[in-house]
N, C-alpha and C positions, 0 to 999 in steps of 0.2 A: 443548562444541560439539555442536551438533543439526542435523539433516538435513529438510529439509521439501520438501513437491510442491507447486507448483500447477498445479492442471488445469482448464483448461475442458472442462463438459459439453456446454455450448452457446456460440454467439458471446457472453452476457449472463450468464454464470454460471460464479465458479471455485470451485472446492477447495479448500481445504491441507488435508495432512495428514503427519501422522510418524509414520512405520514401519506405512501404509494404516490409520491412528487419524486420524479427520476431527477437525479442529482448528476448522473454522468453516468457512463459507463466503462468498461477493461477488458480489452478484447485481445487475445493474445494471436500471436501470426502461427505458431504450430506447438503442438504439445511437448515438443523436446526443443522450444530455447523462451530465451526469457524478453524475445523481443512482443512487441505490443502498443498498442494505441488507448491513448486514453481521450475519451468525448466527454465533453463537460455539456451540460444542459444548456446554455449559453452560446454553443455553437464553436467553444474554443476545441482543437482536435491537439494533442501533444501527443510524441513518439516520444519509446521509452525502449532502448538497447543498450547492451552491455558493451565497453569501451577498454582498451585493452588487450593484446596479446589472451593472457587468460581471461577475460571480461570479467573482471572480477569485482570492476566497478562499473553502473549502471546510470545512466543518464537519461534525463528526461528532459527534451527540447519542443520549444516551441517554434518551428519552422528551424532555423543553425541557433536560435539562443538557448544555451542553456539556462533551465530552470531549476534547477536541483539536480543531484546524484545522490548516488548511497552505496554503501559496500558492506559488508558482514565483515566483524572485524574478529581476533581468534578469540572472544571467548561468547559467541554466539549471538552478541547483539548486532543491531545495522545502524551507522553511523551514518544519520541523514542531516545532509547540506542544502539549505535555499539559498536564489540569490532572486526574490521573488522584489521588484522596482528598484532593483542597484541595493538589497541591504542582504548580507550574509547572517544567516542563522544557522543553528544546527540544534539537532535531535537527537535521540535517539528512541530506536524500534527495538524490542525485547520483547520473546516469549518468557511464559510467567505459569507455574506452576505444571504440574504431570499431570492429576487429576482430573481436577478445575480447571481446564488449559483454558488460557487468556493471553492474548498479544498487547503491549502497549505501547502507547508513543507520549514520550516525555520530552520536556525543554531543558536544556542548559543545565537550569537550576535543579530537577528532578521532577518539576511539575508534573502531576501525571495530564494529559491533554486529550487522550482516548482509551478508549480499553476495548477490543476486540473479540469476541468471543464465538469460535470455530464451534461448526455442528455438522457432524459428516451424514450427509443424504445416501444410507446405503446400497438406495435401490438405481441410484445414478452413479455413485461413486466420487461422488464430489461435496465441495464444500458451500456453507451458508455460511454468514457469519452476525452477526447481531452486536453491533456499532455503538458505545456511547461516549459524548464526549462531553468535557467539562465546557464549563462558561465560558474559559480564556480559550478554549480550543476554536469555541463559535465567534470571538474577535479577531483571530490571525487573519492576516491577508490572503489571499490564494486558497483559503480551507477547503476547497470542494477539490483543487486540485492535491495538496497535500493527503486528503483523505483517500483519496483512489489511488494512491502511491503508496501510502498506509495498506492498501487492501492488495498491491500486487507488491509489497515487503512481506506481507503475511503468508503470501504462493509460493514467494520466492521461499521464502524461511522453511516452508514446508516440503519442499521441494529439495533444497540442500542437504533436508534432515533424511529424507526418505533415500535419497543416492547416498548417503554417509553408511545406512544401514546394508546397502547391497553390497 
């Protein structure tokens, strides 16, 4: 089990990190689309835009390989695909209670793998979030990238929710 931050610097730019060790970062290109860069601490850089006519699926490549996508499917969760060293997996990302609000990312089988928990900075207007994940979460391959995908599903999710209401 592991502890992680995300911070926004700016309205277009978050953090993670564990135990104040920058993990990567999510840096979005303008506040009205969902395109964005994600920098892994490692030095790895992946672009992450929406694909499609309505972009209603969203892709994350590393230079033209895709690495994953994900789409919001109708009854509110995002249905995340890897193809992280030639092996497909999939997920799923779901918001989790009204109150308590909590984001999570499960396996296949229902595993829970994270749990994400929003806290809105009212004097900036933006989000933190406070990151935990299970044991099997800290084995998957690619997890520092999975996890800042994790953290721009969460934008995204929030994001969807807030234009539904205008």
């Amino acid at each position: 089990m592991a502890e992680y931050q995300a911070k926004s610097s700016n309205s277009l730019s978050f953090d993670i990190t564990r135990e104040e060790k920058l993990i990567g970062k999510l840096t979005y290109t303008s506040w009205f689309k969902f395109n964005s860069v994600i920098e892994i601490a490692d030095g790895q850089i992946c672009q992450i835009e929406p694909k499609g006519f309505w972009g209603t699926t969203i892709e994350l490549k590393d230079k033209d390989r895709v690495l994953l996508k994900f789409r919001m499917n109708w009854n509110g969760e995002i249905i995340v695909q890897t193809y992280f060293d030639g092996l497909k997996e999939s997920y799923v990302f779901k918001h989790r209670g009204i109150f308590k609000e909590s984001f999570v990312l499960t396996d296949k089988m229902g595993t829970e793998l994270l749990v994400m928990k929003p806290s809105l900075r009212w004097n900036l207007m933006d989000y933190e979030y406070k990151i935990t994940t299970s044991d099997a979460f800290e084995e998957v391959s690619h997890k520092d990238i999975l996890l800042l995908n994790s953290l721009h599903c969460a934008n995204y999710y929030m994001s969807m929710m807030m234009s539904s209401l205008m």
